[in-house]
C-alpha positions, 0 to 999 in steps of 0.5 A: 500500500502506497502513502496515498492509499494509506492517507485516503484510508485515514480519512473519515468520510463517514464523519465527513459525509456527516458534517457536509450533510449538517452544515449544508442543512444549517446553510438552508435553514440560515439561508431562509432565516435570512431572507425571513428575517430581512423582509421582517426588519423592512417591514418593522422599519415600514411599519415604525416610520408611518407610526412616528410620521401620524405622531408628527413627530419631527422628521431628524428623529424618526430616521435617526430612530430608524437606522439605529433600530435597522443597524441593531435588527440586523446586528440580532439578525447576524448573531441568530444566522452565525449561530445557525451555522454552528460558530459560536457566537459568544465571542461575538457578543461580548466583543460588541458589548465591550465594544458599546461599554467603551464608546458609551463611556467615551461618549456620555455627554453626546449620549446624553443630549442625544437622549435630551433630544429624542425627549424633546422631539417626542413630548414636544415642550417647544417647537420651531418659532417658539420664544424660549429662555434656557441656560441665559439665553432668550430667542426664538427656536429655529431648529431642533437638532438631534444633539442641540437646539438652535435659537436666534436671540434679539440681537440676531446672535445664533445660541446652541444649546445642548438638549442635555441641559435643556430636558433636564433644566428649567425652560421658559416656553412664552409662546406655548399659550395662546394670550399673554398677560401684560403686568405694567407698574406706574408710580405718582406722587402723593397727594394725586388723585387716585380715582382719576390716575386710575380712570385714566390709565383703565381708559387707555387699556379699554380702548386699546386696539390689541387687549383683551376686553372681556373673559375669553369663554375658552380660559379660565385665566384670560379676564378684562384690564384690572388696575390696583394700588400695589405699593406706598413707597418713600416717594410715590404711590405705585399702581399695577396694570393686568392686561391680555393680548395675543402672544405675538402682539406682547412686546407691541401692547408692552412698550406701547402702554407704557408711552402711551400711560406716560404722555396721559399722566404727564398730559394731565400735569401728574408728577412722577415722583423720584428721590430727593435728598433735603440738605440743611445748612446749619449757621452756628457763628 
């Protein structure tokens, strides 16, 4: 018997025949794992975008939302196909996960305004033309990004703020309600008289064109000009106005109140007061 002849007699081709056997019924079944599990993740994919599109939910986050949950489907899908086939996988496994430990470690800031953002485009407490003031900052939102939110502030300055700090912080929204309410204070001096500084500023809050005058039926809030006496300071006697408007027309029914209450009071000759200082020289010679 040559050297080839006694190689081929070693070989186990019963056990090779059986393997052969086993893994090409391993590649089928994988095979159709894999076509299934494809056209699942395609339909999973399908399925969440049109649920988060009829949430209105902004567009960043629903495709951000979808290829993250695409890349791990297929990722689920790799390790159930690897494992078909007989290698084992989990190696595998604890490679990605010491793998996503260290990049979750190394980016936990990012992270973390990546999960602010998600917040904030899911429960929505602004949205894009909103008045904020957040972190310092007071603007109008121009863009809600997955990482940070953009706003212009009224000097035209462009301010990015992390949605970390803004889902967790406080965050003044001025545009979310429908009215706002103006709060005016006026100060005159002692000895005017109150009825008719009052009558007079009541005037020109009825018969402004952009307050409220009446309760609006559909708030429980929203009511008609109110005017009280707030304050007796050193010098003067200090009055509050509580007016409504729309919230876009704030700032113009704020400064147009106060010019306008200005020129009546000083058109009927009322003093404003201000801080004097009396100085008594005393002649001891």
């Amino acid at each position: 018997m040559n050297i080839l002849d006694k190689i081929f007699a070693a070989v186990p081709y019963e056990q090779l025949w059986q393997w052969a056997l086993t893994f090409c019924k391993n590649l089928i079944v994988a095979a159709i794992v894999y076509f299934i599990g494809r056209y699942l993740i395609k339909l999973l994919i399908k399925l969440l975008t049109k649920m988060l599109q009829k949430s209105k939910v902004d567009t960043t986050l629903y495709t951000f939302l979808s290829s993250i949950i695409n890349v791990v489907c297929w990722f689920v899908l790799v390790i159930i196909i690897v494992g078909i086939l007989g290698i084992e996988t989990s190696s595998f496994i604890a490679l990605f996960a010491s793998a996503g430990m260290a990049v979750g470690m190394a980016l936990s800031g990012t992270l973390q305004n990546f999960a602010g953002g998600v917040m904030i485009l899911l429960f929505r407490p602004f949205k894009v033309g909103d008045f904020i003031e957040a972190q310092g900052y007071a603007g109008i939102v121009k863009e809600i990004q997955i990482f940070n939110t953009i706003i212009r502030t009224g000097d035209a300055q462009i301010i990015l703020i992390p949605n970390g700090t803004l889902s967790s912080g406080t965050m003044k929204n001025s545009s979310k309600e429908l009215y706002r309410r103006v709060d005016l204070e006026f100060q005159f001096e002692y000895g005017a008289d109150y009825d008719e500084v009052k009558g007079a500023i009541m005037d020109i809050l009825q018969n402004h064109p952009k307050v409220i005058q009446s309760t609006v039926a559909d708030s429980t809030i929203v009511t008609a000009p109110w005017i009280g006496l707030v304050r007796l300071g050193d010098s003067g006697v200090t009055v509050v106005t509580r007016s409504w408007c729309k919230g876009p027309d704030y700032w113009d029914v704020y400064f147009n109140l106060n010019e306008t209450v200005y020129q009546m009071l000083k058109e009927r000759g009322f003093m404003f007061p201000f801080n004097r200082v009396d100085v008594n020289i005393l002649n001891k010679n």
